[in-house]
N, C-alpha and C positions, 0 to 999 in steps of 0.2 A: 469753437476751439481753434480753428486754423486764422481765424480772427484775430486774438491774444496771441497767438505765437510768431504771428506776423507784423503784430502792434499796429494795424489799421482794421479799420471798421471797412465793412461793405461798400457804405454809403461814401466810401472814399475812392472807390476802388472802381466802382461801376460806372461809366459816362454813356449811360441811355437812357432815357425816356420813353416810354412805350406810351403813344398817344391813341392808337385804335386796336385791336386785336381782331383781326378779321379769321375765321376758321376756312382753312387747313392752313394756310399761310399768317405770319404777322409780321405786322409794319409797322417798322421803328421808327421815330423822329431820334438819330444821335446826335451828341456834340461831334462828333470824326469830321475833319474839317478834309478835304481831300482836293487834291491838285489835274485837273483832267490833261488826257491828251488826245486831239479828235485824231480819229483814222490812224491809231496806229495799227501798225502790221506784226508787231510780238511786245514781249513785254521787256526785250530789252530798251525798245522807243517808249515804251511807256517812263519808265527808269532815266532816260538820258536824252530826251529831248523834252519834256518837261518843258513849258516857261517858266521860270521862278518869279518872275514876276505878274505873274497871272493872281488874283485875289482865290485863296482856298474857296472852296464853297461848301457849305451844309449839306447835309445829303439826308434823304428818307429812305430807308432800307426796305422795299417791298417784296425780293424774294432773297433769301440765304440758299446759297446751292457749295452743297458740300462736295468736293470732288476727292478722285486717290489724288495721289502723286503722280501717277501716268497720265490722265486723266487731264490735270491740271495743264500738264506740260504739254500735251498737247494743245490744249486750248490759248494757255500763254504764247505758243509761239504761229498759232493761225489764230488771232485778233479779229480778222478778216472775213471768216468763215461764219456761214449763218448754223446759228444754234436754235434748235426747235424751243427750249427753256426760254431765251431770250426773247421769241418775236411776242411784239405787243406792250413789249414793257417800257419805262424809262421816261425819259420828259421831264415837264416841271408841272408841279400841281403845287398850290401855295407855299411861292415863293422858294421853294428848295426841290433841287433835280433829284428822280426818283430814280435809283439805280438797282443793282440785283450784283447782293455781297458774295464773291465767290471766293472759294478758301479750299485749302486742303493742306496736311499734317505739312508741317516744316516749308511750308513756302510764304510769301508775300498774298496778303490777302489782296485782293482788286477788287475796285466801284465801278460797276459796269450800265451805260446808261445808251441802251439803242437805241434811243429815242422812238418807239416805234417800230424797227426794224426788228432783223434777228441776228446781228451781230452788233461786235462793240465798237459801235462808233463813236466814241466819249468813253475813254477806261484810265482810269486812277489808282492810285494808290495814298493812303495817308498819310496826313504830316503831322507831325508831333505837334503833341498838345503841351502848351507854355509851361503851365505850374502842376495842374494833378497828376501826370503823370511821373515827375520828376520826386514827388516825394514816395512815390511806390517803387521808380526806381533806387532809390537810395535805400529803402527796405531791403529790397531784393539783395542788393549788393554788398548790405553790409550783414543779412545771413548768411552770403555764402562768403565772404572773408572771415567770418566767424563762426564757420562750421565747424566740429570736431578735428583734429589733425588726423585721424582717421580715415574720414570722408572725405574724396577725390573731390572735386568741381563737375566730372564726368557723373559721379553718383550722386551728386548734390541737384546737378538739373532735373533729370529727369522727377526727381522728388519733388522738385519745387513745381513741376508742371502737372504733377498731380493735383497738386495741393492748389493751383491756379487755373485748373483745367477750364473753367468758366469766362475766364477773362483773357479776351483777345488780345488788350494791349500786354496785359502780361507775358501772353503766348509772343508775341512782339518783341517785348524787351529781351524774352529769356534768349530767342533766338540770335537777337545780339549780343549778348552776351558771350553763346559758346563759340559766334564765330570770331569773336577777337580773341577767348581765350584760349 
């Protein structure tokens, strides 16, 4: 239902592959093409010293660590700092760096890759994807230019992140969205 009233299919919507499923963790092979930065110290270096010219790279998702928003923020701004979740993970195993996606409500998600170690020595964020994503953003945005005169933008998000709650880049886009508007 949320399919038809959003006019795209799933199979538009989704950009993962699930190539192994190992129990109690799983490990995605995604399209998320992600941009690294070794050694930073928060995540405003991750953010702003970036090379742009560095080739995105593929990434394999082997642990998901969902954090609060404290939680997060701590962690964003000691990069630095060895995390027990972390040690052991990270590297490259056929041809794509293994990283451990961490997230939490209303922040920037990070690819974090210790290579090994127990902190983020190799941490990224993603870069936009050319064409799939651009046609779900133009869904997004021309339901909420066409939502009832009623309904705020303010009460129109949080519905729409319902109805999206599954999909990270949407949770991505929505979040840009309210902050420009």
């Amino acid at each position: 239902m949320i399919q038809k009233a959003l006019g795209f299919s799933i199979e538009q919507r989704v950009h993962a592959d699930v190539t192994t499923i190992n129990s109690p963790e799983t490990i995605m092979t995604t399209t998320i093409r992600v941009r690294f930065t070794r050694k930073p110290c928060s995540l405003d270096e991750v953010l702003h010293n970036t090379d742009p010219s560095a080739p995105p790279e593929s990434i394999t998702i082997e642990l998901r660590k969902e954090l609060t928003a404290t939680e997060y923020d701590s962690f964003a701004n000691t990069l630095l700092e060895d995390r027990d979740w972390l040690t052991g993970r990270g590297g490259h195993a056929n041809g794509q760096r293994q990283v451990v996606e961490v997230s939490a409500p209303g922040r920037t998600t990070l690819y974090v890759d210790p290579s090994g170690g127990s902190y983020g020595r190799y941490v990224g964020v993603a870069i936009d994807s050319p064409t799939a994503s651009n046609d779900q953003a133009d869904a997004i945005l021309w339901l909420l230019d066409n939502r009832r005169p009623d309904v705020s933008i303010d009460q129109a998000l949080p519905t729409l992140r319902i109805a999206l709650s599954g999909d990270r880049q949407a949770m991505a886009l929505l979040d840009q969205i309210a902050s420009e508007k």
